[in-house]
C-alpha positions in Angstrom: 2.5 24.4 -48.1 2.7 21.0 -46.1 0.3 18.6 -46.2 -1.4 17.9 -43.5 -1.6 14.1 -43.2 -3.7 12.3 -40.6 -0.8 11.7 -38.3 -0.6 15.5 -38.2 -4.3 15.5 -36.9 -3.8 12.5 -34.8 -0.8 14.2 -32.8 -3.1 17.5 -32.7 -5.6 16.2 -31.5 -4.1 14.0 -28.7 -1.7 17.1 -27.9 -4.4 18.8 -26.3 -4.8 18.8 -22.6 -8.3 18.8 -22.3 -9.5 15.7 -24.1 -11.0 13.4 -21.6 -9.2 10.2 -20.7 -11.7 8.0 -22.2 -11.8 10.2 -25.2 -8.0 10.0 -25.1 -7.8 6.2 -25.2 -10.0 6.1 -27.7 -7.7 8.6 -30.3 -5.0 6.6 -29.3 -6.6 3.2 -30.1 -7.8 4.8 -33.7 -4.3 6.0 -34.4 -1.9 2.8 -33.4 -4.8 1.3 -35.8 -3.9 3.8 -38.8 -0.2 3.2 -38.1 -0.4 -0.1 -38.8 -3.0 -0.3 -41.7 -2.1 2.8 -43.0 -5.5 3.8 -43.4 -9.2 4.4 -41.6 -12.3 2.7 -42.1 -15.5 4.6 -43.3 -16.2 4.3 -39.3 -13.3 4.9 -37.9 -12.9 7.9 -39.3 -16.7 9.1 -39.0 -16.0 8.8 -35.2 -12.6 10.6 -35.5 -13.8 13.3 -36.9 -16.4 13.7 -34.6 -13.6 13.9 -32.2 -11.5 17.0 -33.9 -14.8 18.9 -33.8 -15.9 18.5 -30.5 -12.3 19.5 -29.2 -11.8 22.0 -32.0 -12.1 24.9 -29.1 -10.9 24.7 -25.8 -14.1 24.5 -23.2 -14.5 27.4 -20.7 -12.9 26.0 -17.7 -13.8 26.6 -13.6 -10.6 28.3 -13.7 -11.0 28.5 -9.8 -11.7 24.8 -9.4 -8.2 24.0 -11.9 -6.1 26.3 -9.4 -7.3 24.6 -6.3 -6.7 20.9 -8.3 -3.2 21.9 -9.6 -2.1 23.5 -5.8 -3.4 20.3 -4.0 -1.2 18.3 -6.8 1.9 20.7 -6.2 1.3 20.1 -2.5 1.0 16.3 -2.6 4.3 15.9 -4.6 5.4 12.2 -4.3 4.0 11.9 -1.1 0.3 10.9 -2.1 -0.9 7.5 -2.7 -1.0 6.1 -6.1 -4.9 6.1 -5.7 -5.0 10.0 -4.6 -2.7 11.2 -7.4 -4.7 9.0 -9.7 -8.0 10.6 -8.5 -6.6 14.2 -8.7 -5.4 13.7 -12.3 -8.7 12.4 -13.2 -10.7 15.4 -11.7 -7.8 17.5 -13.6 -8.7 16.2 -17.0 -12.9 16.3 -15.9 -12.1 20.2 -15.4 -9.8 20.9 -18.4 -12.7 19.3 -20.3 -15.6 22.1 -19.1 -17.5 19.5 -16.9 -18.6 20.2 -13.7 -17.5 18.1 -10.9 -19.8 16.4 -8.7 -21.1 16.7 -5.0 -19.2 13.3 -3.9 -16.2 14.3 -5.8 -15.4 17.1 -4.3 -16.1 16.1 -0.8 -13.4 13.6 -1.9 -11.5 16.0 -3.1 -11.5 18.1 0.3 -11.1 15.2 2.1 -7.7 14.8 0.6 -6.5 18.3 0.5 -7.6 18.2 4.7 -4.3 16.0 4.9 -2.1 18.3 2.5 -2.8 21.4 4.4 0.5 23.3 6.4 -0.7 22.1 9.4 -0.8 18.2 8.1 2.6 18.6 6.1 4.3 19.8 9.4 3.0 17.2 11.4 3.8 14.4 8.8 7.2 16.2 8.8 7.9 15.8 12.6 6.7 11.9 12.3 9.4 11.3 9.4 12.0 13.1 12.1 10.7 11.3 15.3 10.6 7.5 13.2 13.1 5.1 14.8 14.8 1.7 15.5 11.8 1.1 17.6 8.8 2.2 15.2 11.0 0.6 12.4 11.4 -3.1 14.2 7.7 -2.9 15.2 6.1 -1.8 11.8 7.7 -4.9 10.3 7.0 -7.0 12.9 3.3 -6.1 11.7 4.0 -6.0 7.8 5.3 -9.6 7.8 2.3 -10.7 9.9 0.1 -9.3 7.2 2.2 -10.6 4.5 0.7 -13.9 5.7 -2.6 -12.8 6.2 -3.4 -11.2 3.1 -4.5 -7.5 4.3 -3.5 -4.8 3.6 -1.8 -5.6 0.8 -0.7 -2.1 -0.9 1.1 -1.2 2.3 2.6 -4.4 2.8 4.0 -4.8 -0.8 5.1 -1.1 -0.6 7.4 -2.0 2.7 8.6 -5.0 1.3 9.7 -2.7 -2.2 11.3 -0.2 0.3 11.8 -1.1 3.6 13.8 2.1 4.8 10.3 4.3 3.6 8.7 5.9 6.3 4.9 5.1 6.4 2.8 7.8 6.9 1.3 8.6 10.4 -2.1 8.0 9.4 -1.3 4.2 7.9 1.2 3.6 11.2 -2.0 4.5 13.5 -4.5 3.0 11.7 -2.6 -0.7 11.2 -0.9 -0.6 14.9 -4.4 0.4 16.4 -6.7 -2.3 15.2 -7.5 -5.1 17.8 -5.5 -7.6 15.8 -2.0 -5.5 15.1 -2.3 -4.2 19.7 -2.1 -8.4 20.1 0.5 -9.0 17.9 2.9 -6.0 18.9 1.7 -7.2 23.1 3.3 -10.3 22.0 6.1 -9.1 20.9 6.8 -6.4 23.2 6.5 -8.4 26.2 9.1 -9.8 28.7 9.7 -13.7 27.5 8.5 -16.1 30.2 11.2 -18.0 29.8 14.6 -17.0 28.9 17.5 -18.4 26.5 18.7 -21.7 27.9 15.7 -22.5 30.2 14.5 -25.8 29.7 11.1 -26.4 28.7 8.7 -29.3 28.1 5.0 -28.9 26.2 1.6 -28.0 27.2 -1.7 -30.5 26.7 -2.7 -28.0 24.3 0.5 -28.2 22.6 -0.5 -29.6 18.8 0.8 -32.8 17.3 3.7 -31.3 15.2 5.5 -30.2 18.5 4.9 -33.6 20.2 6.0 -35.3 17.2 9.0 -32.5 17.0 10.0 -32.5 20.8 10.4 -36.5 20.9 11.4 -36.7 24.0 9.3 -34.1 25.5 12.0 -31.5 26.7 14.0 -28.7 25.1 16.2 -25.4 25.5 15.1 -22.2 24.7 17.7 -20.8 22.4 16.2 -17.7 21.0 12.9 -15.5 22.1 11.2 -13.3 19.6 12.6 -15.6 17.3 10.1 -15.0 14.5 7.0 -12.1 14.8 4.0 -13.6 16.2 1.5 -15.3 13.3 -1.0 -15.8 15.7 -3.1 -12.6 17.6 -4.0 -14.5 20.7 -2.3 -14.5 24.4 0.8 -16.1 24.9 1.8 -15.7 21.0 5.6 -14.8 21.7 7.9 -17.1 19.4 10.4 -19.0 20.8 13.4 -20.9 19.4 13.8 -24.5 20.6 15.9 -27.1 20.3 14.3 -30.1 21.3 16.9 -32.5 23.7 18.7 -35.4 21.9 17.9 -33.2 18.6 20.1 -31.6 16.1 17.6 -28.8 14.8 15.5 -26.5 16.5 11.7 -25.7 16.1 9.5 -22.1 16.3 7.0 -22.7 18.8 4.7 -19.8 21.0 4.8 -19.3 24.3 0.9 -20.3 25.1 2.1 -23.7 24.1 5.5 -23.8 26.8 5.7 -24.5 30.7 9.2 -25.0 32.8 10.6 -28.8 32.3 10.9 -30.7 35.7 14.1 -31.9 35.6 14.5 -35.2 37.5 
């Protein structure tokens, strides 16, 4: 007969589905130290044991609860967030385990199975269909302004890892209904006040780096909507301007622009 060595145990023990994750850190951390020392301490392996008894038999499970956990997964495929798949694999190892979940965790729990239901997988279905040019343009409109504002910054790093992925209707309502994202989008939605080749001259409220750009004081509008709006305030639409007598143009918003009287 084979001998069992403590590798043997060690792969066992960690081959079983319903040791808890901090339990299953733990066995790991215990046996990359025995691979490399080739050995356990008088503790180490006090605490080990310990740990092939108390998993020696599988806990009775809430069989019921482990269905509902492994349908929501099943349901949620790829299309849940890193934090809801992590969350559901948690509560699937707290189950496998014979622990009872708690009040807040399952109203957590039912919270996001109310956005995997049929009803909510159609509907997310029919946004991914109805998503176009326009939505597209727009949502990264917002996703560079946020880039640069710091918020939201899992949604913005996932459009700027894939930026032909459909967001989901919930994220596309919640970021272009805030106050802030309704300015920016007005800014960029609306008709330009002054069109390519008008010529233009600055505001008093215009600030120091567009005096000091627009020496002379006047300039053609080359582009509109040159660049997203940074700024979520009236009149934010950014033009493209090159300044007269100058050989490169400038980004400047529309708040800061009024027609040039040309003598």
């Amino acid at each position: 007969m084979a001998r069992i060595t403590y590798a043997d145990r060690f792969a066992a023990l960690l081959a079983k589905d319903y040791l808890s994750d901090r339990d299953r850190k733990f066995t790991e951390s215990l046996f990359q130290h025995y691979k490399h020392k080739k050995a356990l301490t008088t503790g180490r392996r006090r605490y080990f044991l310990q740990l092939e008894e108390h998993y020696a038999e599988r806990p009775e499970t809430d069989d019921e609860m482990d269905i509902r956990i492994r349908g929501l997964v099943t349901r949620m495929g790829e299309s849940g967030s890193t934090w809801e798949r992590n969350f559901t694999h948690s509560l699937r190892t707290q189950v496998a385990s014979g622990r009872t979940l708690s009040e807040k965790q399952i109203e957590i729990l039912e919270k996001i199975e109310s956005k995997y239901t049929d009803e909510a997988l159609s509907k997310a279905s029919e946004w991914a269909s109805a998503w176009g040019e326009t939505q597209k343009v727009e949502w990264a409109v917002l996703m560079r302004y946020y880039a640069s504002t710091g918020y939201y910054r899992n949604l913005v790093l996932s459009w700027q890892l894939d930026q032909e992925a459909v967001p989901s209707l919930r994220d596309y309502t919640r970021i272009t209904e805030n106050k802030f994202a309704r300015k920016i989008l007005d800014g960029w939605r609306s008709d330009p006040v002054y069109a390519a080749g008008s010529m233009v001259s600055l505001r008093s409220s215009a600030k120091h780096t567009h005096r000091k750009a627009l020496a002379k004081g006047v300039g053609v509008v080359i582009k509109t909507n040159a660049e997203e709006p940074s700024s979520a305030s009236r009149g934010n639409k950014v033009y493209e301007v090159l300044p007269v007598g100058g050989v490169g143009t400038i980004m400047i918003e529309e708040r800061y622009l009024k027609n040039a009287r040309i003598k």
